[in-house]
DRENTORKOL-3810 file (N, C-alpha, C; in nm, 4 decimals):
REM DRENTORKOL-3810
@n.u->1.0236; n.v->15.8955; n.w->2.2077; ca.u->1.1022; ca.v->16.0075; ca.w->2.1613; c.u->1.0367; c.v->16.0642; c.w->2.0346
@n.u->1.0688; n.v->16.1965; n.w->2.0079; ca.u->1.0031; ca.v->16.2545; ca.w->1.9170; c.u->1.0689; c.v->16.2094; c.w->1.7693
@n.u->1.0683; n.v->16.2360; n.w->1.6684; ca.u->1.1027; ca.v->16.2914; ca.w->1.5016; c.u->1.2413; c.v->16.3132; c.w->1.5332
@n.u->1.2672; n.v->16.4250; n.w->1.5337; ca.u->1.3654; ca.v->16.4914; ca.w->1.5479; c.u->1.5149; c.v->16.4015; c.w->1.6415
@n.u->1.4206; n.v->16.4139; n.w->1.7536; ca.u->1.5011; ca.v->16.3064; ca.w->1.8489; c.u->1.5650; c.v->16.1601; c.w->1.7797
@n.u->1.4490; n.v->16.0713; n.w->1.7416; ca.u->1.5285; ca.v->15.9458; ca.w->1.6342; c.u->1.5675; c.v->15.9376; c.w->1.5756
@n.u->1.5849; n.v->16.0792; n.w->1.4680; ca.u->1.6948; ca.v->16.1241; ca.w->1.3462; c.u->1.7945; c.v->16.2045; c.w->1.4076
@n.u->1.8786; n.v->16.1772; n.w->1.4856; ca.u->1.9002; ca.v->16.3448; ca.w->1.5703; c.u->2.0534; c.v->16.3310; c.w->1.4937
@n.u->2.1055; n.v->16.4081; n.w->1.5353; ca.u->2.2894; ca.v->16.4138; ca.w->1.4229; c.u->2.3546; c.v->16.3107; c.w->1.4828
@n.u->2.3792; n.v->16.2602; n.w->1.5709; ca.u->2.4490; ca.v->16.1931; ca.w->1.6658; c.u->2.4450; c.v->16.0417; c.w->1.5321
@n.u->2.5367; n.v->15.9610; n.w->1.5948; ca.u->2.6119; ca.v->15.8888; ca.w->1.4564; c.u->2.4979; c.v->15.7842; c.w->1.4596
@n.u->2.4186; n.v->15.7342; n.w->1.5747; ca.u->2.2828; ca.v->15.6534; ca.w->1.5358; c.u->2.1834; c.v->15.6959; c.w->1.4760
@n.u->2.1479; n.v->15.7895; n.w->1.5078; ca.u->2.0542; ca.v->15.8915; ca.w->1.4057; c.u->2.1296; c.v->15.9137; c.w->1.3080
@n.u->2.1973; n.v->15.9184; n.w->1.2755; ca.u->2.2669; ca.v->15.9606; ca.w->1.1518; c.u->2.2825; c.v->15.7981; c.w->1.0632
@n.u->2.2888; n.v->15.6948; n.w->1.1188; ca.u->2.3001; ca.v->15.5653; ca.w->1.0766; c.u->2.1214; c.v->15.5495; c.w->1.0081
@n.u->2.0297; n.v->15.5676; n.w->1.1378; ca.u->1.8701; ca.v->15.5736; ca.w->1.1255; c.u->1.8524; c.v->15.6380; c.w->0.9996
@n.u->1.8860; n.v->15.7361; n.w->0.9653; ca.u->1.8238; ca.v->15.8015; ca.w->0.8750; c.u->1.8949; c.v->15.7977; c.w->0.7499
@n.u->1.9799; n.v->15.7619; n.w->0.7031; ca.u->2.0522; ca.v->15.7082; ca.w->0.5982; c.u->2.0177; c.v->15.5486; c.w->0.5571
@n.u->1.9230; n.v->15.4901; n.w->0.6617; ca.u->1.9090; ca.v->15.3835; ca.w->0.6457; c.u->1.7916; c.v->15.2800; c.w->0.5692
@n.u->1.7714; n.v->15.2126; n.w->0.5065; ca.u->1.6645; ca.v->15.1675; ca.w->0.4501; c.u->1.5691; c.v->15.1026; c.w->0.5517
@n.u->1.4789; n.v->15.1036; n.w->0.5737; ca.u->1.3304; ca.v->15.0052; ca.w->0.6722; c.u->1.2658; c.v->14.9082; c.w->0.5834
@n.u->1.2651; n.v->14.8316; n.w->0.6795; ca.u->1.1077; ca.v->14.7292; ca.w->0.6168; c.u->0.9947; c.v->14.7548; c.w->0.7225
@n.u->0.9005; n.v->14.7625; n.w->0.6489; ca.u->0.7707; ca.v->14.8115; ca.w->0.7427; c.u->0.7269; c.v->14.6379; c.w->0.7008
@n.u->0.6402; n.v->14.6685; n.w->0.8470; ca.u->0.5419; ca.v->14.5775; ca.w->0.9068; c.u->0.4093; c.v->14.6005; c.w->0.9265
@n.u->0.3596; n.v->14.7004; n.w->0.8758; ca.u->0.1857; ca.v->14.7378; ca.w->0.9080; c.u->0.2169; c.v->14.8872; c.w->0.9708
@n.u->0.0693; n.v->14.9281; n.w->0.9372; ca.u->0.0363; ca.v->15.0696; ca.w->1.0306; c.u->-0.0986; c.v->15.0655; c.w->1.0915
@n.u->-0.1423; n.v->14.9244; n.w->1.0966; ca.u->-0.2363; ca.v->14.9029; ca.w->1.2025; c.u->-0.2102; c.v->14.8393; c.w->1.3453
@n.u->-0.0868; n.v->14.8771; n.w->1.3964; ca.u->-0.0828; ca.v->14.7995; ca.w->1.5171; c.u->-0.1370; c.v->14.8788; c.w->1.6261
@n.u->-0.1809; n.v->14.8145; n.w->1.7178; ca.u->-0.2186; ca.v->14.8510; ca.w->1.8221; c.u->-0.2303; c.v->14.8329; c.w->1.9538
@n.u->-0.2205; n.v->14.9312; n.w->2.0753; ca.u->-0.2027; ca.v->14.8655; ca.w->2.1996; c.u->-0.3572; c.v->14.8654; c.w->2.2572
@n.u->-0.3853; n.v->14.8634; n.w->2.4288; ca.u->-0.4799; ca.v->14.8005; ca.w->2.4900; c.u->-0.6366; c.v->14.9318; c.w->2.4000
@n.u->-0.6264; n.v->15.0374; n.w->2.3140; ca.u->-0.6675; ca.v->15.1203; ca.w->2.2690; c.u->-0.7109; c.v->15.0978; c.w->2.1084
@n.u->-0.8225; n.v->15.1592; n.w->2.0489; ca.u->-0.8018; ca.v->15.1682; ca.w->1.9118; c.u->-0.7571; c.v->15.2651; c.w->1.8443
@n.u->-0.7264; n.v->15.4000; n.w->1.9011; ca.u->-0.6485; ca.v->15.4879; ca.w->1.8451; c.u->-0.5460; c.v->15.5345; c.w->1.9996
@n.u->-0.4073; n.v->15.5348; n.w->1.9554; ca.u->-0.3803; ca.v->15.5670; ca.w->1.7918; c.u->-0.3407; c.v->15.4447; c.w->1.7422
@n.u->-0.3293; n.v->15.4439; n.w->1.6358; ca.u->-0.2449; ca.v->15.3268; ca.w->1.5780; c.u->-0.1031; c.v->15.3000; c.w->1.5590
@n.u->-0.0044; n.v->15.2825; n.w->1.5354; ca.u->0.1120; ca.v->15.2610; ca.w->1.5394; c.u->0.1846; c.v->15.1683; c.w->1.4162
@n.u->0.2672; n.v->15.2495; n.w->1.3317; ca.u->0.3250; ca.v->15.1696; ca.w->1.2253; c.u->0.4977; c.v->15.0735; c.w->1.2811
@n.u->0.4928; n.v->14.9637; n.w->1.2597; ca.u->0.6052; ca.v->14.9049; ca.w->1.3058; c.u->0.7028; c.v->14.8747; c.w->1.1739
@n.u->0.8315; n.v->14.9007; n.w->1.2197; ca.u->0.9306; ca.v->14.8819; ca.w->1.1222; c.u->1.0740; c.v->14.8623; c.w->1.1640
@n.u->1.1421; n.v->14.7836; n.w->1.0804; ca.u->1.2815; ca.v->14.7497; ca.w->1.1115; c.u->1.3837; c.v->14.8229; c.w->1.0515
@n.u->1.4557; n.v->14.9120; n.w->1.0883; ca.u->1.6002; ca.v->14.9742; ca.w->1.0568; c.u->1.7192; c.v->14.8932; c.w->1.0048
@n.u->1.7437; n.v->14.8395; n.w->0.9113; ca.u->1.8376; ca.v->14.7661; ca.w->0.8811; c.u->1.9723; c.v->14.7897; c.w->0.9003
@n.u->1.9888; n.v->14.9233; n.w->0.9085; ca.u->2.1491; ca.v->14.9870; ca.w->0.9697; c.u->2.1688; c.v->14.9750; c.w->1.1242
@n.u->2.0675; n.v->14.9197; n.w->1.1662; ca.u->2.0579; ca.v->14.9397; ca.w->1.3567; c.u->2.0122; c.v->14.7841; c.w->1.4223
@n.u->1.9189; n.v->14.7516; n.w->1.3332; ca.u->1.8553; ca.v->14.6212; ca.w->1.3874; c.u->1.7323; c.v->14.6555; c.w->1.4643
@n.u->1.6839; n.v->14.8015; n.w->1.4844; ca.u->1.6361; ca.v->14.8044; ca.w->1.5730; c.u->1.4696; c.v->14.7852; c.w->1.5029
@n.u->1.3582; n.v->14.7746; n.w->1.5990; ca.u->1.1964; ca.v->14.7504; ca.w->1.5831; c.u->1.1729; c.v->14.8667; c.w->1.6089
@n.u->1.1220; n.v->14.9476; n.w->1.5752; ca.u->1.0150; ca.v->15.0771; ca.w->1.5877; c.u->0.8991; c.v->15.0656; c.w->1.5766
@n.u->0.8384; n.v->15.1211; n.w->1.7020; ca.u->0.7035; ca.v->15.1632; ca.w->1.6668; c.u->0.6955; c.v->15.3077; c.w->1.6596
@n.u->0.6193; n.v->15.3586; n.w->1.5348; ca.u->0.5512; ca.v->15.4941; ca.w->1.4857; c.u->0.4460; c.v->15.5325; c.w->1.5837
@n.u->0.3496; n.v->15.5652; n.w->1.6746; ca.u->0.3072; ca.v->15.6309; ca.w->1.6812; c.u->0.2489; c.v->15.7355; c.w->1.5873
@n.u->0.1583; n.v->15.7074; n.w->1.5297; ca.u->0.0834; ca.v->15.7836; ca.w->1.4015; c.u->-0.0253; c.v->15.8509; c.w->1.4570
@n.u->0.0128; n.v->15.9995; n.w->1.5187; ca.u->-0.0492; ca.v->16.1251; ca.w->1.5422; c.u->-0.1139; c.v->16.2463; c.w->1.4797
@n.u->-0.0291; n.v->16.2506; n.w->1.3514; ca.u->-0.0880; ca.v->16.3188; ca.w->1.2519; c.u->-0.0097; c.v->16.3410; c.w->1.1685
@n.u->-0.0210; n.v->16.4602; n.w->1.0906; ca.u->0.0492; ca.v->16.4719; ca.w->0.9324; c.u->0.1592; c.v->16.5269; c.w->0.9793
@n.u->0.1787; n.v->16.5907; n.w->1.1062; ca.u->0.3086; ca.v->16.6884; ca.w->1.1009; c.u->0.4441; c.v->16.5974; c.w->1.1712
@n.u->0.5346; n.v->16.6000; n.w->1.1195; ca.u->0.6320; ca.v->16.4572; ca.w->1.1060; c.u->0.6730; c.v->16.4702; c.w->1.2888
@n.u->0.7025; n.v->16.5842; n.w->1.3401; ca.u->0.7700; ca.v->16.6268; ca.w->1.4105; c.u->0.6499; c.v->16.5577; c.w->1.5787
@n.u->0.5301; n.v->16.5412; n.w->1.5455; ca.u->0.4593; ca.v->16.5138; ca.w->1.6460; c.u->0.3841; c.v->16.3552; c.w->1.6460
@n.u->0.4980; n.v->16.2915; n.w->1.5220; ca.u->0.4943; ca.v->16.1492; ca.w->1.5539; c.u->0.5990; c.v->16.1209; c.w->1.6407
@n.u->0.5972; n.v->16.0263; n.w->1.7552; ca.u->0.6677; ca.v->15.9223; ca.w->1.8779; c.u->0.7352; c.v->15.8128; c.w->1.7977
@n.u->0.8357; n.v->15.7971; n.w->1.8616; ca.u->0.8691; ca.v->15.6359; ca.w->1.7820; c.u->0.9533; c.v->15.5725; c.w->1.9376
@n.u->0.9004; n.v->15.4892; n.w->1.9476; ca.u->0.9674; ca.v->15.3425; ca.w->2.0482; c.u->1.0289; c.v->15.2130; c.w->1.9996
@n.u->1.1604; n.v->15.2152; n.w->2.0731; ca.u->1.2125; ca.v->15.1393; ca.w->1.9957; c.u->1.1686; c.v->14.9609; c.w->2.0714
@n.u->1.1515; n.v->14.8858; n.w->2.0171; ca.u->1.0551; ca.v->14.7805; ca.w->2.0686; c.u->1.1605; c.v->14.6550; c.w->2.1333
@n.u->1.2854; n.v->14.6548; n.w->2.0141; ca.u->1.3612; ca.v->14.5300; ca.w->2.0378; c.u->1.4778; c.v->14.5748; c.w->1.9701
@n.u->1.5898; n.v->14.4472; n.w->1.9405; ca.u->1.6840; ca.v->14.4835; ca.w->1.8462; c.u->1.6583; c.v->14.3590; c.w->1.7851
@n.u->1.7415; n.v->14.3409; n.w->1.6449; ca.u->1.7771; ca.v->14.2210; ca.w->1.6043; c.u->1.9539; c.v->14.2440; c.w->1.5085
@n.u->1.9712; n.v->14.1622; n.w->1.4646; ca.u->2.1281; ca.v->14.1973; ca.w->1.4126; c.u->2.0833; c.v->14.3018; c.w->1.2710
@n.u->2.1495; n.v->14.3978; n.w->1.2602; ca.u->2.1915; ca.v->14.5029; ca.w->1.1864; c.u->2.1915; c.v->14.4184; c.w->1.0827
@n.u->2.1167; n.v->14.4513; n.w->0.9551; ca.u->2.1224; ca.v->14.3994; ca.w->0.7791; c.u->2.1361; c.v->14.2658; c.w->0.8137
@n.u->2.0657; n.v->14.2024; n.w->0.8958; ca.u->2.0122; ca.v->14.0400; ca.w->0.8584; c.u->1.8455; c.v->14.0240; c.w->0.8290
@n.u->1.8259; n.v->14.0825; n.w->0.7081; ca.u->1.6819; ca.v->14.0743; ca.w->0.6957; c.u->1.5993; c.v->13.9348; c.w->0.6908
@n.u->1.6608; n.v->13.8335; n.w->0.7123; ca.u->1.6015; ca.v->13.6578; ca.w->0.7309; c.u->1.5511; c.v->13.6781; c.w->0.8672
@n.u->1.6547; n.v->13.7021; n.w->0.9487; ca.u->1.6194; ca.v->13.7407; ca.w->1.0611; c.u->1.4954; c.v->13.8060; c.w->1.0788
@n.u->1.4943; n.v->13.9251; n.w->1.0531; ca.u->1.3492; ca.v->13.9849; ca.w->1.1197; c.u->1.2462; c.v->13.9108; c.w->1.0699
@n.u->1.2520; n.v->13.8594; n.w->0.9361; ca.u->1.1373; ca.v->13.8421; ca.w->0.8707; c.u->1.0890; c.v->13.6582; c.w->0.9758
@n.u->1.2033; n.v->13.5895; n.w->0.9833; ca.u->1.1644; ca.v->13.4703; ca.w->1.0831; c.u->1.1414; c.v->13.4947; c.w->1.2189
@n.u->1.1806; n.v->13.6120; n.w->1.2643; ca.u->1.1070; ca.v->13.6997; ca.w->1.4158; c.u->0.9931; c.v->13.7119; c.w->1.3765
@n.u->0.8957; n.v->13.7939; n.w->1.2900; ca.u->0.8084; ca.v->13.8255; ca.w->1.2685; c.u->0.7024; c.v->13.7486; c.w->1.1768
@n.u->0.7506; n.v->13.6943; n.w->1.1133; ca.u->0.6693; ca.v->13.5932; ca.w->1.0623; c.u->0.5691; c.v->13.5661; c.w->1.1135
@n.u->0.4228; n.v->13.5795; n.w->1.0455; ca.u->0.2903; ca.v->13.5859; ca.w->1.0575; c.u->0.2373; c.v->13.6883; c.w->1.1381
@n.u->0.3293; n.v->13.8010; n.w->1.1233; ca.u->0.2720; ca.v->13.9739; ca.w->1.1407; c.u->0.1435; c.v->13.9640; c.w->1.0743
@n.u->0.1283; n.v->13.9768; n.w->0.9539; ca.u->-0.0250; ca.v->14.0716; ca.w->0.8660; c.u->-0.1281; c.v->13.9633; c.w->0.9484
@n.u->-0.1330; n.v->13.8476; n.w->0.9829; ca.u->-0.2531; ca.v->13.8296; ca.w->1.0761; c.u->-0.2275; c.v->13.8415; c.w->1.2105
@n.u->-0.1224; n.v->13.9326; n.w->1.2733; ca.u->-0.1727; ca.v->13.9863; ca.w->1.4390; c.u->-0.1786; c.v->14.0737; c.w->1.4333
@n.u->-0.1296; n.v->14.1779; n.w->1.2988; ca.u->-0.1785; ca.v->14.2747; ca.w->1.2813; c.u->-0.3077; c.v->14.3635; c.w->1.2989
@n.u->-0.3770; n.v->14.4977; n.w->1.3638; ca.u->-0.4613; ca.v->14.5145; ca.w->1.4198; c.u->-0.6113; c.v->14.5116; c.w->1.5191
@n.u->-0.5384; n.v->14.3948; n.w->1.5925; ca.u->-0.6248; ca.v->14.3830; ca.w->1.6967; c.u->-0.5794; c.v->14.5039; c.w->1.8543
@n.u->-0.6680; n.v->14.4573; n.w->1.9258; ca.u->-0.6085; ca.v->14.5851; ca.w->2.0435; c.u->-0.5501; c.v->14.4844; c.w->2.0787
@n.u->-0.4392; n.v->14.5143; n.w->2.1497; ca.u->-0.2778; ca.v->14.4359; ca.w->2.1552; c.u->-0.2133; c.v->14.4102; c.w->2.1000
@n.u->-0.2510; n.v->14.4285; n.w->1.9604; ca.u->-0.1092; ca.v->14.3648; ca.w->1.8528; c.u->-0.0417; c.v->14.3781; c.w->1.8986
@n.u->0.0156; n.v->14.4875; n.w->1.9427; ca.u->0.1477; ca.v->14.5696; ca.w->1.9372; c.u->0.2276; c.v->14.4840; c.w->2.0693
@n.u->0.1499; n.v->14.4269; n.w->2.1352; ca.u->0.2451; ca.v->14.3126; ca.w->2.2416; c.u->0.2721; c.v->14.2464; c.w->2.1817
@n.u->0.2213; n.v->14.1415; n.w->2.0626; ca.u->0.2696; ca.v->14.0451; ca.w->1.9657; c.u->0.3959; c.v->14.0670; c.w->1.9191
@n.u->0.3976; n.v->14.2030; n.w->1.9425; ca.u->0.5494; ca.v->14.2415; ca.w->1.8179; c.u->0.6513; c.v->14.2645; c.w->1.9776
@n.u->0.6088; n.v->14.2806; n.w->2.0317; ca.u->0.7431; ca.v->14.3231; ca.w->2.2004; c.u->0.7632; c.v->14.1442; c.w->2.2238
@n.u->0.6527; n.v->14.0741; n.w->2.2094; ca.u->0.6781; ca.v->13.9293; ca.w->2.2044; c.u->0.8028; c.v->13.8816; c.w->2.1901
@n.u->0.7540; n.v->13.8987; n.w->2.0572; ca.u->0.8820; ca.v->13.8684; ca.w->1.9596; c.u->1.0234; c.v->13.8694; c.w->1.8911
@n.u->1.0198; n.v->14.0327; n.w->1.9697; ca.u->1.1795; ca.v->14.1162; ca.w->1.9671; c.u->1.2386; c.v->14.1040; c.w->2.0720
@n.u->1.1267; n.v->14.0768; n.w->2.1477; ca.u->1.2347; ca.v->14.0872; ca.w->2.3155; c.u->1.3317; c.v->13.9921; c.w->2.3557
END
């Protein structure tokens, strides 16, 4: 889904975007080396995002949502993810992280 679409008015987008993230890298990557993809957790949602990092214009970055985890339990993600920055950018990272949320 686009920008627009993951912030959209509707009361989850509206939760999304009022909400604080913890990022996880902006080198992840699938079976490709570009593009790259920044991953991050929504703490108002629980949810995993991947960015899709296309270019400067906000509106023509993608975001997929990867997994959930419980809404503002940040122990949680961080013991889901735990030892991200070394699977971080290889081609596949980005399965490491669907791994893990799913």
């Amino acid at each position: 889904m686009k920008h627009l679409e993951f912030y959209s008015h509707d009361e989850l987008g509206v939760r999304r975007m009022r909400s604080p993230e913890l990022d996880f890298g902006v080198q992840w990557r699938d079976a490709h080396s570009w593009p790259q993809y920044r991953v991050s957790w929504v703490e108002a949602t629980g949810e995993v995002v991947a960015v899709k990092l296309l270019g400067s214009d906000q509106n023509a970055y993608e975001y997929a949502i990867l997994g959930t985890t419980t809404p503002g339990d940040r122990e949680e993600i961080e013991r889901v993810l735990k030892g991200w920055a070394d699977a971080c950018g290889g081609l596949h990272s980005l399965d490491w992280v669907i791994g893990r949320v799913s």
